[in-house]
C-alpha positions in Angstrom: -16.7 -26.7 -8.8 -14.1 -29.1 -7.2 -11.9 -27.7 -10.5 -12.3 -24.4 -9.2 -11.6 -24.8 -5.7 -8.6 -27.0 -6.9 -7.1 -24.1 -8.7 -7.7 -21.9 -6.2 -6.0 -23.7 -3.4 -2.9 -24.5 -6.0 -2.4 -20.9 -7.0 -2.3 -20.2 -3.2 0.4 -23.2 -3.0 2.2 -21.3 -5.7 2.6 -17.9 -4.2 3.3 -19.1 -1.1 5.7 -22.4 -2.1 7.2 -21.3 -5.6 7.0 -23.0 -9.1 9.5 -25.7 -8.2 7.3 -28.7 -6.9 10.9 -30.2 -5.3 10.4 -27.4 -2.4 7.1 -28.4 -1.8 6.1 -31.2 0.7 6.2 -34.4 -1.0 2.4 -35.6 -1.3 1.6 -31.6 -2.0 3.8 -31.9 -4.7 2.8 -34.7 -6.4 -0.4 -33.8 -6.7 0.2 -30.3 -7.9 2.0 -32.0 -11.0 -0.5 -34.3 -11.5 -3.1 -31.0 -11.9 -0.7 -29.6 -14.1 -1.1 -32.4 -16.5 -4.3 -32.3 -16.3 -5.4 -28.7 -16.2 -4.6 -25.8 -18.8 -5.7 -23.2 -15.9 -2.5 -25.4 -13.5 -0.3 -24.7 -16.3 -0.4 -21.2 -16.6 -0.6 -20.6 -13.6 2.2 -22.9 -13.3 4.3 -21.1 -16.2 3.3 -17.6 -15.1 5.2 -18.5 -11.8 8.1 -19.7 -13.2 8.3 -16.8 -15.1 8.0 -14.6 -12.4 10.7 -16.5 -10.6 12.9 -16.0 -13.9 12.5 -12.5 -13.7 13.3 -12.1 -9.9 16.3 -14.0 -10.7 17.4 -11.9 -13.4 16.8 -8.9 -11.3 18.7 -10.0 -8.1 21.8 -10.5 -10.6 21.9 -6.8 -11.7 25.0 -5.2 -10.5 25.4 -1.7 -9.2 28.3 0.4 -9.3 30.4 0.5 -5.5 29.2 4.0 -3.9 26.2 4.3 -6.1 23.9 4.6 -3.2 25.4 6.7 -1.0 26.1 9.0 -4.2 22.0 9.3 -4.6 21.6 9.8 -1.2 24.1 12.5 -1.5 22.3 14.2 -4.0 18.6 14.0 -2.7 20.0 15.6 0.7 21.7 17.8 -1.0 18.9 19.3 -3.3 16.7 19.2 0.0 19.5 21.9 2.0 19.4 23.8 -1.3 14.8 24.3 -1.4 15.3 24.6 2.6 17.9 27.2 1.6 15.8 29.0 -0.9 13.1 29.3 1.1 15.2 30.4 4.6 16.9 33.1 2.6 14.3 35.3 2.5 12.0 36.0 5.4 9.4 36.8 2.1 9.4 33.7 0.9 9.4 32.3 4.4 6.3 34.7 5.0 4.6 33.8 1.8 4.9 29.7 2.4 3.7 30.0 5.6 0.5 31.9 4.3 -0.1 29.6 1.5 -0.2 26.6 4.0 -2.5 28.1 6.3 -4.6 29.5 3.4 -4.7 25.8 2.1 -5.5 24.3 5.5 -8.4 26.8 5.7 -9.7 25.3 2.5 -9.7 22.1 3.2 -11.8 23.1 6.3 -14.0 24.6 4.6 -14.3 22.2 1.8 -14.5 19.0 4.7 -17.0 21.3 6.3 -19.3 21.4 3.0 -19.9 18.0 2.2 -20.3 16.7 5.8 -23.6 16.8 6.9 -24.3 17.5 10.6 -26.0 14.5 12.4 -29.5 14.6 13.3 -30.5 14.5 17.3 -32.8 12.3 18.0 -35.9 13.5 20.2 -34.8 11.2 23.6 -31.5 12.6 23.2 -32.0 16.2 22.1 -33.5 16.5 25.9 -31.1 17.8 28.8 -29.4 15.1 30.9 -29.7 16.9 33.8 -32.6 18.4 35.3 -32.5 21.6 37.4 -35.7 21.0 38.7 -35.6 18.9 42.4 -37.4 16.0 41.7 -40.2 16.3 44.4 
């Protein structure tokens, strides 16, 4: 049990400190070795983390051409005028889209309507609140 909780509480140091125990507050650090010695669960923990650093690494050195971003910016604004373009060009179209939306909002009604049930009153509340009667 004090294994477990060990583990635990060192695979919360390493997401939050990193695989390399120099970065780590000195007595933290030692210790955390020392359970990697010790323990096969520390180590691969241990070696999944530095692989995981590895990779981010590796991925923080790709390059990417100058202008690439604007360039697929460009394009997904541009494909967006053109379907807003389609759709504006005939007042058809434009009639028929609208349609299908509020046909499909009606559905979904109907559908959230069918599966809710309606809440039972209970008997003190079902009563008015407010009497017409004076009270005498």
């Amino acid at each position: 049990m004090e294994d477990t909780r060990r583990i635990d509480r060192f695979a919360e140091r390493l997401d939050a400190l990193g695989p390399d125990f120099a970065r780590w507050p000195a007595e933290e650090g030692a210790e955390a070795r020392a359970l990697v010695v010790r323990s096969a669960d520390a180590r691969r923990l241990h070696a999944d983390a530095l692989r995981l650093a590895e990779l981010v690494a590796e991925a923080a050195e790709a390059r990417v051409p100058n202008g690439f971003a604007f360039r697929v910016v460009a394009d997904v604004q541009s494909r967006r005028s053109d379907r807003l373009g389609w759709l504006l060009d005939s007042p058809r179209r434009f009639a028929l889209a609208s349609a299908s939306f509020c046909v499909a909002a009606l559905a979904l009604g109907v559908a959230i309507g069918a599966v809710t049930v309606p809440a039972q009153a209970d008997d003190d509340l079902s009563s008015p609140l407010v009497s017409l009667e004076p009270d005498i």
